[in-house]
C-alpha positions in Angstrom: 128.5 67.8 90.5 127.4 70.3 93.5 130.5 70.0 95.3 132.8 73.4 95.2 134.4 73.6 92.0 137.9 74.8 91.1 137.9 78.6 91.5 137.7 80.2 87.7 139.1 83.7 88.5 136.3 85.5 86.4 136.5 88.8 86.7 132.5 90.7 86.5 131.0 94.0 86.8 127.8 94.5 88.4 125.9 97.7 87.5 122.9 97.4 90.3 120.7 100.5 89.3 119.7 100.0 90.5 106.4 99.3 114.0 105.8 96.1 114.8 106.8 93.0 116.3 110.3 94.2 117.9 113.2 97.1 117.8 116.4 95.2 117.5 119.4 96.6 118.4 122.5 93.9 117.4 125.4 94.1 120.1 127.4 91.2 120.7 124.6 88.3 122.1 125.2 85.9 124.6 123.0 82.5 125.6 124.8 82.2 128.5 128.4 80.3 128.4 127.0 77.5 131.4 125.7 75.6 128.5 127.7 72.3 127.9 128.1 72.3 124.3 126.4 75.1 121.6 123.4 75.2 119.5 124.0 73.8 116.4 122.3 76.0 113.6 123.3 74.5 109.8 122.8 77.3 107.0 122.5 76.3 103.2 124.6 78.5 100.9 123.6 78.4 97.3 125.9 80.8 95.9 128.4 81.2 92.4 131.9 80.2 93.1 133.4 79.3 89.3 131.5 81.4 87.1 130.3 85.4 85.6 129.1 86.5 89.5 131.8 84.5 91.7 133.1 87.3 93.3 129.6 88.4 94.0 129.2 84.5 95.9 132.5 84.9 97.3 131.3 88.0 99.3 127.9 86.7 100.1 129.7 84.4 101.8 132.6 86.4 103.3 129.2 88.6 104.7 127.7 86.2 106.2 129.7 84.9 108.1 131.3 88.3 109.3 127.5 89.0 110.0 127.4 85.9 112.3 130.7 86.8 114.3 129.6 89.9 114.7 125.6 89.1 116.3 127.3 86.4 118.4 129.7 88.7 120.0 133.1 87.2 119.0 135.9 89.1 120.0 138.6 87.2 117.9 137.2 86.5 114.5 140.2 84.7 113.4 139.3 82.1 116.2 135.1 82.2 115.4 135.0 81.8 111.9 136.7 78.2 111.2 137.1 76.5 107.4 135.7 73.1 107.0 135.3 70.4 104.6 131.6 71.6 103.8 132.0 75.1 104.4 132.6 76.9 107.2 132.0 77.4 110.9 130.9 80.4 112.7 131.2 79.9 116.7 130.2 81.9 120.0 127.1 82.9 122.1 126.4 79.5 122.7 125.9 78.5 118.6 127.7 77.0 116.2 126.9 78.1 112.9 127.8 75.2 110.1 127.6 77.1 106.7 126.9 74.4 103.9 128.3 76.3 100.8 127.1 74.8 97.2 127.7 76.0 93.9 125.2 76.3 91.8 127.2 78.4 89.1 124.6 81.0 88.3 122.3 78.1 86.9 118.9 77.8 87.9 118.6 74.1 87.5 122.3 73.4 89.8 120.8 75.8 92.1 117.5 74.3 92.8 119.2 70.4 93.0 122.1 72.5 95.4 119.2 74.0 97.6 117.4 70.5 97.4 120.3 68.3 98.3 121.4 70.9 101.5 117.8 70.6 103.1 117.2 66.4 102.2 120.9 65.4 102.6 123.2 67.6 104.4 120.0 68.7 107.2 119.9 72.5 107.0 117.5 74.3 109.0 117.9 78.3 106.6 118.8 78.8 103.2 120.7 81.8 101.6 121.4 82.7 98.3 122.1 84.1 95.7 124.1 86.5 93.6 121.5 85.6 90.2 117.9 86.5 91.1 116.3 83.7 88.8 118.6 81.3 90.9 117.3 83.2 94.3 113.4 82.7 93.0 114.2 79.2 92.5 115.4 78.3 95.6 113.3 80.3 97.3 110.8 78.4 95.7 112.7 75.2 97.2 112.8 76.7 100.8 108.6 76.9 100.8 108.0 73.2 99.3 110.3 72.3 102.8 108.9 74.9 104.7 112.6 76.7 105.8 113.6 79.8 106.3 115.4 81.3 102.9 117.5 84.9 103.2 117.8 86.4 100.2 120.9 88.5 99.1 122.9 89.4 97.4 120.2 89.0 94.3 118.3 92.6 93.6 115.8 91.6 91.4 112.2 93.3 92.5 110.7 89.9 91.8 112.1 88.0 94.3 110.1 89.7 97.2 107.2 90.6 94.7 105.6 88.2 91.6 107.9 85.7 92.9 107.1 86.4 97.0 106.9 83.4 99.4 106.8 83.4 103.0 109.2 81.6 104.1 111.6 84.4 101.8 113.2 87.6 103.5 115.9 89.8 101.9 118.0 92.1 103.7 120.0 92.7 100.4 118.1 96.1 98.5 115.9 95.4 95.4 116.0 96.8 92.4 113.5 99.6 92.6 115.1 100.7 95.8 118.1 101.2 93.4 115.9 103.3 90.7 114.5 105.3 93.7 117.6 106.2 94.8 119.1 107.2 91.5 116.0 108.0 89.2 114.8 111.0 91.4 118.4 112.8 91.8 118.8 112.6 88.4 115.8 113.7 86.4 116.5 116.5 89.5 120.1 117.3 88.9 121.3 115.4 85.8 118.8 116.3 83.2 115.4 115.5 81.9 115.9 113.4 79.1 117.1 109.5 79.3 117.9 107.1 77.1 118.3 103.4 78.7 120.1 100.1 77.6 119.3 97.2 79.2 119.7 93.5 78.3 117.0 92.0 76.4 115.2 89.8 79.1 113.4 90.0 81.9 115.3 91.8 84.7 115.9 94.0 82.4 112.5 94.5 81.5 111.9 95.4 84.7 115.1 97.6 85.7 113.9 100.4 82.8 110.0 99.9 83.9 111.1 100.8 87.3 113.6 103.6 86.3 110.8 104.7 83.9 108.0 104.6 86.9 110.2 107.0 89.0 111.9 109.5 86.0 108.4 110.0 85.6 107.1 110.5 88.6 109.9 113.6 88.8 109.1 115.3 85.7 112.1 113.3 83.4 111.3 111.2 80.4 112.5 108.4 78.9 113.2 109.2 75.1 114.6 106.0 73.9 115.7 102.6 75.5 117.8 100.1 73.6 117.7 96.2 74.7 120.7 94.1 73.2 120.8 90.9 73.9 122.7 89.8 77.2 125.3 87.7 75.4 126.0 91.1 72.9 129.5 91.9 72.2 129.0 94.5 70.0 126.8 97.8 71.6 127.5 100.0 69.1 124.2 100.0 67.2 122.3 100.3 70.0 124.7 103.5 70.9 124.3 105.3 67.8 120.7 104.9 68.3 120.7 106.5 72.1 123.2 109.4 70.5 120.5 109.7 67.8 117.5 110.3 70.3 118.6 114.0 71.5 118.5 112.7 75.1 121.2 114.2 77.6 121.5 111.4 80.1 122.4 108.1 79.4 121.8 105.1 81.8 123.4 101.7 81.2 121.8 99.1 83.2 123.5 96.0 82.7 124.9 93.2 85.0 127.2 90.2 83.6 130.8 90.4 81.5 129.0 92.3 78.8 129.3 95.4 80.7 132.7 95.7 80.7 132.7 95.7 76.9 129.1 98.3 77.5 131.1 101.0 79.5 134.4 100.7 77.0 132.2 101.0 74.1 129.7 103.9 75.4 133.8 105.7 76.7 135.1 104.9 72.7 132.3 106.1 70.9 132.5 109.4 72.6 129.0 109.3 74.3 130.6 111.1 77.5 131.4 114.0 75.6 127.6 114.4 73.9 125.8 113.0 77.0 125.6 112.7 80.8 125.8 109.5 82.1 123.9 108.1 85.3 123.8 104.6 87.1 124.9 102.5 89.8 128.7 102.5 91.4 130.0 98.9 90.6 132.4 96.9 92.8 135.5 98.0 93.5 137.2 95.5 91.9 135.6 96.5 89.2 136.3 99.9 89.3 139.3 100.2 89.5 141.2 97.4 88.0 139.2 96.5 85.0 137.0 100.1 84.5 139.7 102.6 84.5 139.7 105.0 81.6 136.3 104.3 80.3 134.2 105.5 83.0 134.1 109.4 83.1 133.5 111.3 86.8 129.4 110.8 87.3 126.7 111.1 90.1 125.2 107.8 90.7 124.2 105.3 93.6 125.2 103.1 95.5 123.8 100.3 97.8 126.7 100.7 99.9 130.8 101.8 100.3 132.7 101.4 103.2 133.5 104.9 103.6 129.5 106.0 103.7 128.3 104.5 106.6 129.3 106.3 110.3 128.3 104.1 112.9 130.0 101.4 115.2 128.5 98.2 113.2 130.8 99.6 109.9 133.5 100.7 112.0 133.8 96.6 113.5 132.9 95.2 109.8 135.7 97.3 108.5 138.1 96.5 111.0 137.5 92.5 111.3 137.1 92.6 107.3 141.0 93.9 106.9 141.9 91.5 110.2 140.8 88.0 107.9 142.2 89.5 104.6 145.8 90.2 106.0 145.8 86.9 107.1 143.7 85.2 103.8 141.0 84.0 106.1 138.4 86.1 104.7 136.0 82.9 103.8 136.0 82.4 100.3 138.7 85.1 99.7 139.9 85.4 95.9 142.2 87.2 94.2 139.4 89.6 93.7 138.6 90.5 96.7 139.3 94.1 97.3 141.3 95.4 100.3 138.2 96.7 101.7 134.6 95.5 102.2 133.1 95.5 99.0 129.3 96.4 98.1 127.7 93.2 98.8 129.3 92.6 101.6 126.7 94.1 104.1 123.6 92.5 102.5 125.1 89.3 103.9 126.4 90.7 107.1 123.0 92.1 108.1 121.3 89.0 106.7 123.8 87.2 109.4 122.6 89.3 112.2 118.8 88.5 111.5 119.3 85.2 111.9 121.1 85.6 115.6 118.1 88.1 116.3 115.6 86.2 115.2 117.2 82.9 117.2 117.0 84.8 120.4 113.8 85.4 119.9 112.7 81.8 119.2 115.2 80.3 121.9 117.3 79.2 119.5 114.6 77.5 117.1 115.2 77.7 113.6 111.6 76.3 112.4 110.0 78.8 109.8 107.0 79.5 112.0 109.1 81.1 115.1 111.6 82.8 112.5 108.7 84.0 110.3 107.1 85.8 113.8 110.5 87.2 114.9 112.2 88.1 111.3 108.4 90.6 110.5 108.4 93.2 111.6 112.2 93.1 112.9 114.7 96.4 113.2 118.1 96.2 113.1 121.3 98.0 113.3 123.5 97.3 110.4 126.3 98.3 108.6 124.0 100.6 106.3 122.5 102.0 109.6 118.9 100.6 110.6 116.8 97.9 108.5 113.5 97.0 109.0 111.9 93.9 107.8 108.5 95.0 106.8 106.1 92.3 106.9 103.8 92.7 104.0 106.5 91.5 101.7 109.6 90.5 104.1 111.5 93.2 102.2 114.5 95.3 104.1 113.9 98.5 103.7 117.7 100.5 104.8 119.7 103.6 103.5 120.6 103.7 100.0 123.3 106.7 99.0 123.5 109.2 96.3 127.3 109.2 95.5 130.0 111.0 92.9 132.9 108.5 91.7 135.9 109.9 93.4 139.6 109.2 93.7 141.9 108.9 96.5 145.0 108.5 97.8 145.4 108.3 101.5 142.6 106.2 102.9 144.2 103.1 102.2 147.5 103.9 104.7 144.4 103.9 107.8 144.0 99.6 107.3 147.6 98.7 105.7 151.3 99.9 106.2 152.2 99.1 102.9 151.7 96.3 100.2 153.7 93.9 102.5 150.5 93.0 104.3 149.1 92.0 101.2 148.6 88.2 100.8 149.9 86.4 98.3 147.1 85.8 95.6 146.1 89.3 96.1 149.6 90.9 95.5 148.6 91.3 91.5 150.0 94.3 90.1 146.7 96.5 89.7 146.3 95.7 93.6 149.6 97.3 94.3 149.4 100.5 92.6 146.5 100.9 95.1 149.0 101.8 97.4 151.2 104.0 95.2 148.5 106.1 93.3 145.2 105.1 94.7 141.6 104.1 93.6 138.6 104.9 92.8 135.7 104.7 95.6 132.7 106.8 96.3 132.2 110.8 97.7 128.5 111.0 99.5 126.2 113.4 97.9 123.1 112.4 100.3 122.1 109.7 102.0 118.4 108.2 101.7 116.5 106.7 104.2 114.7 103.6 104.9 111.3 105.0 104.2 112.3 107.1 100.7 113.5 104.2 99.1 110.9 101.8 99.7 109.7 100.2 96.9 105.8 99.9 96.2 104.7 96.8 98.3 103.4 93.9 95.2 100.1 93.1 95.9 99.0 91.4 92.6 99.4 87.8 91.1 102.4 87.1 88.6 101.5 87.0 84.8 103.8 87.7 81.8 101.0 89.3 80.1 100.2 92.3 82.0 100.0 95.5 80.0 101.2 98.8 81.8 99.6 101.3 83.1 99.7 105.3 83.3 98.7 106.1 86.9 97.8 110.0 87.8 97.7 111.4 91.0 95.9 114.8 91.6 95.0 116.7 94.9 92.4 119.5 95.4 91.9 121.5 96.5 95.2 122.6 94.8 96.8 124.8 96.1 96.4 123.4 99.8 96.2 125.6 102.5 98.7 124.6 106.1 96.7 122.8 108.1 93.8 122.6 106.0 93.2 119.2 104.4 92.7 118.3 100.5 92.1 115.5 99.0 94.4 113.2 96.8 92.9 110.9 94.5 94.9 108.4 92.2 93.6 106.9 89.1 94.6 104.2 87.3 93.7 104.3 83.4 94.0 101.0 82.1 94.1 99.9 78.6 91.9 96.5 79.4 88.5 96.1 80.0 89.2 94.8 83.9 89.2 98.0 86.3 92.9 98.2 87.9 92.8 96.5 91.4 95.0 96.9 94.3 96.8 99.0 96.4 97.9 102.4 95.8 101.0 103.7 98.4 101.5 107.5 99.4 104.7 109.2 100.6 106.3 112.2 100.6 109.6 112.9 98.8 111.2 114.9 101.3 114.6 115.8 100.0 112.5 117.1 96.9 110.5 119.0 98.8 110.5 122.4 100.4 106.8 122.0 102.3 105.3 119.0 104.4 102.5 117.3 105.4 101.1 114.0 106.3 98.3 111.8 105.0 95.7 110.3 106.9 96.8 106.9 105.7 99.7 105.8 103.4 97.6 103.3 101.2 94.5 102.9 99.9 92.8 100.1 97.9 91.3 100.9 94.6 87.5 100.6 93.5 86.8 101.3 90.3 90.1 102.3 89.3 90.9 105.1 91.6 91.5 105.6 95.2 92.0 108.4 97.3 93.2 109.7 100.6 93.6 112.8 103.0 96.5 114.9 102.8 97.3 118.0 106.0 100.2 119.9 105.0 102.0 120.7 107.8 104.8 123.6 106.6 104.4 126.0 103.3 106.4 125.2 100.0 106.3 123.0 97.2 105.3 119.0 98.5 106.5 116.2 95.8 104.1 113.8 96.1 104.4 110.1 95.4 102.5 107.5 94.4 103.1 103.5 93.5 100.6 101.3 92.6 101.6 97.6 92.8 99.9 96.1 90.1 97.5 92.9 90.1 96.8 90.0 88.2 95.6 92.5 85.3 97.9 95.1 85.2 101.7 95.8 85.9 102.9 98.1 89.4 102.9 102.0 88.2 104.3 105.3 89.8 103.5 108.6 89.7 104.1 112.2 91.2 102.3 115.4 92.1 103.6 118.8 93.0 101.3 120.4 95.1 101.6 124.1 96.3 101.6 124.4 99.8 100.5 128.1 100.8 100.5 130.0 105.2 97.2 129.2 106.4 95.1 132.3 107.2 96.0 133.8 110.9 93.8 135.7 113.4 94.7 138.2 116.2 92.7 139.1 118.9 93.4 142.3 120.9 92.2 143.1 124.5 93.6 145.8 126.6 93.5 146.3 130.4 92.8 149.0 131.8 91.0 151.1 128.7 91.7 154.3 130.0 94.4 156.4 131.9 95.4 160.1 132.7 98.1 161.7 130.0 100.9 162.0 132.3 100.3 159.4 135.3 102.0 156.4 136.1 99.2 154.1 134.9 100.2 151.4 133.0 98.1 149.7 130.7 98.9 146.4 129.2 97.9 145.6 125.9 97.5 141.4 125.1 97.8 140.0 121.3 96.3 136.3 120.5 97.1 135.2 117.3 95.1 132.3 116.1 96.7 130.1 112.9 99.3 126.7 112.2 101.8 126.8 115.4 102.3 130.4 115.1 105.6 131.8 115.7 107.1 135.0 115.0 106.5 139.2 116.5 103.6 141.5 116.9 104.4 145.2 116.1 102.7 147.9 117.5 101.9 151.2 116.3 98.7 153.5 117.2 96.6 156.2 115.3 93.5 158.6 117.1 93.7 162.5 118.9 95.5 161.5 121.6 98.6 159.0 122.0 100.5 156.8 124.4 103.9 155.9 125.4 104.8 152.2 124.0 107.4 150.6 126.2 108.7 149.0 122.7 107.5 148.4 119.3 107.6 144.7 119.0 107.2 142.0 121.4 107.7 138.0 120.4 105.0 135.3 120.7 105.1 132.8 123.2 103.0 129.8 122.9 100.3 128.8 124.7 98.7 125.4 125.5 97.2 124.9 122.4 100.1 125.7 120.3 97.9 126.7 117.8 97.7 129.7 119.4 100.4 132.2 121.3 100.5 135.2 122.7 102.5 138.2 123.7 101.9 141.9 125.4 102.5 145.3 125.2 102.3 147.7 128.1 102.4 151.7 127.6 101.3 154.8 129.7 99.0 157.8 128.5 101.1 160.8 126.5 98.7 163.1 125.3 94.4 163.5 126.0 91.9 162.0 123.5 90.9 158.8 122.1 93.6 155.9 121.0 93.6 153.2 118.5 96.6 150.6 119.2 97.4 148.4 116.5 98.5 144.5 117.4 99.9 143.5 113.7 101.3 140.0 113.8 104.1 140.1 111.4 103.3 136.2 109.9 106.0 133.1 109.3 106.4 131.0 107.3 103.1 128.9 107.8 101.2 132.2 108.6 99.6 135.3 106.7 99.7 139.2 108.3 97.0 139.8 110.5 96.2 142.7 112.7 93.7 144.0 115.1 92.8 147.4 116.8 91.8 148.4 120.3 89.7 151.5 122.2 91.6 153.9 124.6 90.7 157.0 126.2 93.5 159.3 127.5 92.1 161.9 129.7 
């Protein structure tokens, strides 16, 4: 029964809204080629190969392996990455990777006897899985009662490396709320202020629309309706005429599974595109473009990843070996869905891959949990996305994420293929043809989001079904803050039970919202009596977003929030002295003026003007600050020559910046 069943060709769209230990930097590794024979390494695949999300297994496969070539240096893929009767084989820098693939068909009880039977019977040393998230927490739940290693991806669901968190679990593939906080903030920014969500009625999508909510929120958006049908629904259109009922302007589907084929073509026949904005993740190419066409409309989403986003060498190789195995059908599990380029799973798998080669170097090629746990915390890496880090509270990934518009085009494909000759057969289908005669659908880059602003709030609580939500508030005073000057920012948690919210709170900035800075003292703190608070130093002038999450406990759900506090220039200070204070009207006596101005890395000009009987000569009317070794400070000078007997007042007026307010100061002179 957990053999590799018959390939049903089921075709799914995904809609995914959504230092430490070491630096890592993944070129091609090498033990050493004197030993005699390689390390073997055997890696558990729990995946979906016959069912709704087999072309989401089929590329957490193709990934990983890719992902392995690539951290082991091979030059030839063709020649690394080997089929076998169990799998696959990945070979070079002295390893052999064996890659035990199961399916456990998107069901959580195949998925927990797959994971059991690869680690009692077949002797694997690190698990992966899976494209369902309840089958991921299960098996992750497998990998701790036998103490391995398990890499989560391509399964999204916040859970998994939160409520659901083990150890011995890691996941390189983005969660969910690093999908809302990619998406939710550009949109209540740019899309519009009122949403109305649908969502399937059960648990991840519970939590998909309390994350989006969390972060609309915390940017100023609300939610006005959300609609939860029930995941087998074929029919959407009640819950549609409600959303067109509820007056909002944006619309965000959030739905995974073959029911959201039928979503998007009933949301496109009802006419909800021409009333209402719509907002959400970029699904698969496949997807996109062969089963989506005509009832998706141009929108701004996100993505976790296209090919075409990504500019760095790691792509450029996974691009190139990617079209290298599909010309020639060796891509490991390839379809007939696989798309002509990598896909957007793909790299969740690839980067999990290098991990695992990074982490073995560290170990010297021991997989035991203990040594992988040690090297995997704390890790950075150089992926596909651009750099990863593995943080070690909650062994999540935290990587770029990408604000996108759908797009189409018609020349990228002629840069990998000649033509549909080099097309193998079981990809040649029609829809795959036209590709190359009118082009597809793919992603334009509207901004690209670091690791740090889309890292989800770190869970600190204990699972429970019953937890009630809360509304969390930050505030900062004083308000408006001063650059430079500190202020305090205090978050409260107002619960609706008795228990006082526990946990931790987690500050950031959101910098691409933001037209100040500043930074806090510390970016958590732990709540006592239902509020918390830390110090906040602006460090440039403008309007600073800031945010909050708070991850929840045992009581209460995880919460976000926001606060827009007013930055305004710090208060500046000039000092005047001149040198000497007197001179004869006519002589070649020079006296040179100096002007320190005191204030927040002043930069900027000092003009100079003068007032009293007599006068002077000014050898110019400005001169520009230079600073000095506390760059707090910085100076410039003036020199001039007497013009006409009697007393002189020289005026040093600093001219202020951006960070800075006007401030002047006057001087004595006699001119005899």
């Amino acid at each position: 029964m957990m053999k590799k069943n018959n390939r049903i060709v089921t075709s799914i769209l995904a809609v995914f809204l959504l230092v430490s230990l070491s630096f890592v930097t993944i070129q091609p590794f090498d033990r050493g080629s004197a030993a005699a024979s390689p390390t073997v390494i055997k890696i558990g695949i729990v995946t979906d190969l016959s069912t709704a999300f087999a072309y989401y297994g089929e590329q957490e496969v193709a990934g990983l392996a890719l992902g392995l070539a690539y951290a082991v240096g091979a030059t030839n893929v063709t020649q690394a990455i080997q089929p076998t009767s169990y799998g696959f084989t990945v070979t070079g820098g002295g390893y052999q990777f064996q890659l035990y693939v199961l399916d456990g068909e998107s069901d959580v009880t195949l998925s927990t006897e797959a994971a059991v039977q690869l680690v009692t019977q077949d002797g694997v040393q690190i698990l992966q899985g899976s494209p369902d998230s309840d089958c991921a927490i299960a098996v992750a739940a497998v990998a701790a009662q036998y103490q391995v290693i398990f890499m989560a991806a391509p399964a999204a669901d916040y859970d998994i490396t939160a409520q659901s968190f083990n150890v011995y679990t890691f996941r390189l593939a983005s969660s969910s709320y690093q999908d809302a906080l990619t998406a939710a903030p550009y949109a209540a920014q740019n899309i519009g202020k009122s949403f109305a969500l649908i969502a399937p009625d059960y648990s991840w999508g519970f939590e998909q629309v309390a994350e989006w909510t969390a972060v609309i929120q915390s940017y100023g958006g609300k939610v006005v309706t959300v609609q939860y049908p029930l995941a087998s629904a074929t029919d959407f259109s009640p819950y549609i005429d409600k959303i067109l009922a509820s007056n909002a302007t944006v619309v965000v589907p959030i739905w995974v599974g073959p029911g959201a084929v039928t979503l998007f073509q009933q949301i496109y026949s009802l006419g909800v595109y021409n009333k209402m904005k719509v907002t959400t993740g970029i699904p698969d190419m496949t997807s996109f473009n062969f089963l989506l066409v005509g009832s998706i409309p141009v929108f701004t989403g996100m993505t976790k990843y296209a090919f075409n986003l990504p500019n760095n060498p790691v792509n450029t190789w996974l691009i190139q070996n990617y079209v290298t195995l599909f010309k020639e059908n060796r891509l490991p599990e390839q379809s007939a869905l696989f798309f002509l380029l990598p896909d957007i799973f793909i790299p969740d798998s690839f980067a999990t891959g290098q991990a695992i080669v990074a982490a073995l170097a560290m170990t010297g090629g021991n997989p035991a949990a203990p040594g992988m746990i040690h090297a995997l915390e704390g890790m950075y890496l150089n992926t596909p996305k651009g750099q990863m880090y593995i943080r070690p509270q909650d062994h999540q990934a935290l990587q770029n994420m990408y604000v996108v518009k759908t797009a189409y085009t018609n020349s990228t494909i002629t840069q990998y293929y000649t033509g549909p000759s080099q097309v193998p057969s079981g990809n040649d289908w029609i829809s795959v043809i036209n590709v190359f005669k009118t082009g597809f659908w793919g992603a334009q880059l509207i901004e690209t989001l670091n690791e740090t602003q889309t890292a989800p709030p770190i869970y600190t609580g204990t699972a429970s079904a019953s937890r009630p939500a809360v509304t969390f508030t930050p505030t900062c005073s004083p308000s408006p803050a001063v650059v430079s000057k500190a202020t305090t920012c205090k978050a409260i948690v107002n619960q609706s039970g008795s228990k006082a919210a526990t946990g931790i709170v987690t500050w950031s900035v959101a910098a691409s919202a933001s037209s100040g800075s500043g930074k806090f003292t510390k970016s958590t703190c732990k709540l006592s009596k239902g509020a918390c608070s830390v110090k906040f130093t602006p460090t440039a002038a403008g309007s600073v977003i800031i945010t909050t999450s708070y991850a929840g406990d045992s009581n209460y759900k995880a919460a976000a929030g926001g606060y827009d506090l007013l930055v305004t220039p710090t208060t500046s200070k000039t000092a005047l002295s001149c040198k000497p204070t007197s001179a004869v009207a006519g002589s070649s006596t020079t006296i040179t003026c100096k002007a320190t101005v005191t204030g927040y890395l002043p930069t900027g000009t000092v003009s100079w003007s003068q007032s009293g009987a007599g006068s002077v000569s000014f050898s110019s009317t400005t001169c520009t600050l230079t600073s000095l070794k506390n760059p707090n400070s910085a100076t410039c000078s003036m020199t001039m020559t007497g013009k006409a007997a009697g007393s002189v007042v020289p005026q040093a007026k600093y001219n202020g910046d951006s960070n800075n307010k006007v401030s002047l100061k006057t001087a004595k002179l006699t001119i005899k």
